[in-house]
N, C-alpha and C positions, 0 to 999 in steps of 0.2 A: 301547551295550549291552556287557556283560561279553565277555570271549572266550570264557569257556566257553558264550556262548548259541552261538555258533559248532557246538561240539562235540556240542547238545542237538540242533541241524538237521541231523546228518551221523548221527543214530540214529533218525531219523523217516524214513515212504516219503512220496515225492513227493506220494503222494497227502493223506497227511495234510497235509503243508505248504500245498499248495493248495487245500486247504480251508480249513486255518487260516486264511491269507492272507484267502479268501473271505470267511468268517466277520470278520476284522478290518475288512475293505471296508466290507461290509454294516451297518454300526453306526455309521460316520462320516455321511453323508450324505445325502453323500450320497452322493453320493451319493457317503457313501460306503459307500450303499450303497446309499463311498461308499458307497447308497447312500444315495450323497447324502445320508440326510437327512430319510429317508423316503419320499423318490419317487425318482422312474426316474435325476433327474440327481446328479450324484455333491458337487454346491455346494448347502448349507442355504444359506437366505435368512433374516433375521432378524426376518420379518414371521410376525404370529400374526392368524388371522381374528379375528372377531368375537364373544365370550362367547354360546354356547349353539348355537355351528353346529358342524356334523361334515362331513368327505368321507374318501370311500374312495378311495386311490387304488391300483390295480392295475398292474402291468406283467411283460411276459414279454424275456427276451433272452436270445437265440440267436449263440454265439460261431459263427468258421469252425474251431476245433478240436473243435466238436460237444459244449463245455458248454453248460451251461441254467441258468437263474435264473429262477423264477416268484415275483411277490412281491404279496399283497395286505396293504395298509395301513389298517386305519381308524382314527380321527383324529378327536378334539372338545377344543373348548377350554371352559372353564371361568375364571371372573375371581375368583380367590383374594386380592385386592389388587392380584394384578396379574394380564395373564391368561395361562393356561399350558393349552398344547396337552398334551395326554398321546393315547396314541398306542402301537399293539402290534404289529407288525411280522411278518408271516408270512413264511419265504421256505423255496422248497423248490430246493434244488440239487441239480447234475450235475456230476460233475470227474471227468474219467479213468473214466467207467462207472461212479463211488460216487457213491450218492445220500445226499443228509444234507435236513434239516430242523430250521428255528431258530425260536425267537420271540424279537423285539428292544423288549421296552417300553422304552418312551422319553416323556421331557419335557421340553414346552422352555419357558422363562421369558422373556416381552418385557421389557425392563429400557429402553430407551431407544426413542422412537418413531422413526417413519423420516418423514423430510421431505426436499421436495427442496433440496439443498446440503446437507443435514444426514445425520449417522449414525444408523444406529438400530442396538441392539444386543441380543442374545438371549443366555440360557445351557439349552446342552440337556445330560442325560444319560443314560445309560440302560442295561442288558446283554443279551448276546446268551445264550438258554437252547439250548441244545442238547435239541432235543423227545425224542432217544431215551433220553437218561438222566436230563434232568432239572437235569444242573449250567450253570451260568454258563459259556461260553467264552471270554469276552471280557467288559470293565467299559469305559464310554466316558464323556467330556464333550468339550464343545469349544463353539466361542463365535462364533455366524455374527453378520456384519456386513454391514449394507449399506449404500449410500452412492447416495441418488437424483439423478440427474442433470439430469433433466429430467420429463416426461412418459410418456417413451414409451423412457427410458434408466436402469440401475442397473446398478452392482455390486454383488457379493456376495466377501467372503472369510470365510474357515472357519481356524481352530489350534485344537488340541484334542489329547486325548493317548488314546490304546489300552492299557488291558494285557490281551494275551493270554494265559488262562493256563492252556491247555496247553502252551505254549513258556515260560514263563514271560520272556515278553518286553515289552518297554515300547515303544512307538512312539508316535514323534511324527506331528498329522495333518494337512495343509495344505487348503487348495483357495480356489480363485481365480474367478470366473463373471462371466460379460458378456451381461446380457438386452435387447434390443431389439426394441418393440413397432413392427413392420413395418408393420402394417395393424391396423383395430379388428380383428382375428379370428387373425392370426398372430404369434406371435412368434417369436425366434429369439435361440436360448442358444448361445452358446459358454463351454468350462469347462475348466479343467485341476487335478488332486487328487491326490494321493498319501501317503504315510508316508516316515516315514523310522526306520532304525533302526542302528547300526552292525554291519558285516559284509556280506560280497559276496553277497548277495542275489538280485543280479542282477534282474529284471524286476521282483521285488515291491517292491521302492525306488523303480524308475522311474516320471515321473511319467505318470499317466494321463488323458486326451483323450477330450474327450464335445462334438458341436455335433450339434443338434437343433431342429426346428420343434412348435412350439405351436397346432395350430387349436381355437379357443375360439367356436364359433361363439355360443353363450348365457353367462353368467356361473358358471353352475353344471354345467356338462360344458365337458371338454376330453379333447383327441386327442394323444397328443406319437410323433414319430417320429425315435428318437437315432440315432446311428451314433457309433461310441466303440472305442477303441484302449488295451489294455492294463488295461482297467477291472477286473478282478483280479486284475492280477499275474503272469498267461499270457502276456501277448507275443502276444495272438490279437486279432483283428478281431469286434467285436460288433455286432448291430441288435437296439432296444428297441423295443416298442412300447407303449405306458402309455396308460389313463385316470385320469382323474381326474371324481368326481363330487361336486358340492357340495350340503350340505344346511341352508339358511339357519334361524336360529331364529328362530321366531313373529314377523312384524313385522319382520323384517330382511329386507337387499337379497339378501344372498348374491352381495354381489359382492367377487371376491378383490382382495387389498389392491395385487395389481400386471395 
């Protein structure tokens, strides 16, 4: 980034910046907004359900410096040639006692299927609206991968790029995930994501840390319970708690792809 993006962060209050910051999060993932990605964890997965199924997925998370993030997601895919999830993102924030409210439409595109030993690859993008005025605050893509290991084992990595443009800044967006089916009903993620941009930043460069359990007890509801470190760029300790509910089409299993 330029230096005078430098000069543009020492004219803004803290609290804008960590919203922005937030705002940036919120549109990668996962999660980055993260998250993620659309759900609670901050690593998109490269898998897209099944042509004609929807889930909503919800989650709340409460930092130890007494921010908030409330986020519900709904979510259907459609088989355009190929099939692409499209997907609207609600999330209602708290930073520093300022409350904001965004909506993140977002699509993602399956381009390569996922097998085990094999890659499967997706292209998502999408922007974040800022509900109270109506403009764009951020424009996103980035391109999750995953790579099956076994059964009951994958990774996920995420690159992608941000521009935020209240700051009118460019960021780069990473994230890395490791899921492991523990039992038929539990899973357990580990993840680490973040941006990059030049300039002393300090926390909001740093990368950010999410490991979380999965109880799925049926194929079409799930439980997740994160615990996560620095997941928007505060420097503060978070706990999530998220559903997810699936809603198979006509004659399908409704069972998710991991």
């Amino acid at each position: 980034m330029l230096s005078s993006q430098g000069q543009v962060f020492s004219l803004r209050s803290s609290a804008m910046i960590r919203f922005s910051i937030t705002t940036a999060m919120a549109t990668v993932a996962l999660p980055l907004a993260a998250q993620a990605a659309g759900t609670a964890f901050g690593v998109d997965t490269s898998e897209v359900s099944e042509a004609g199924s929807c889930k909503v997925e919800a989650w709340i998370s409460r930092a130890s410096n007494k921010d908030l993030v409330a986020t519900t997601n709904p979510a259907c895919v459609a088989d355009l040639g190929r099939l692409v999830e499209f997907s609207a993102q609600l999330t209602r924030t708290r930073a520093d006692d300022e409350w904001a409210t965004s909506v993140a439409p977002k699509m993602k595109v399956k381009l390569l299927p996922t097998s085990i030993g094999g890659l499967g690859l997706a292209l998502a993008t999408g922007t974040n609206v800022d509900a109270r005025t109506g403009e764009a605050s951020t424009v996103f893509a980035y391109a999750p991968a995953t790579l099956r290991l076994s059964e009951i084992t994958r990774i996920n990595l995420n690159t992608g790029w941000t521009w935020d443009r209240e700051l009118n800044r460019n960021l780069v967006t990473y994230g890395a995930g490791f899921d492991w089916k523990m039992t038929s009903t539990l899973i357990l993620t580990l993840e680490t994501f973040g941006q990059y941009t030049d300039g002393p930043y300090g926390p909001a460069t740093r990368p950010r840390f999410q490991a979380g359990v999965r109880y799925r007890p049926v194929d079409t509801f799930s439980v997740d319970l994160i615990y996560g470190r620095n997941i928007n760029g505060e420097d503060a300790d978070w706990i999530t708690l998220a559903t997810t509910i699936r809603f198979p089409p006509e004659g399908g299993s409704g069972k998710p792809p991991f």
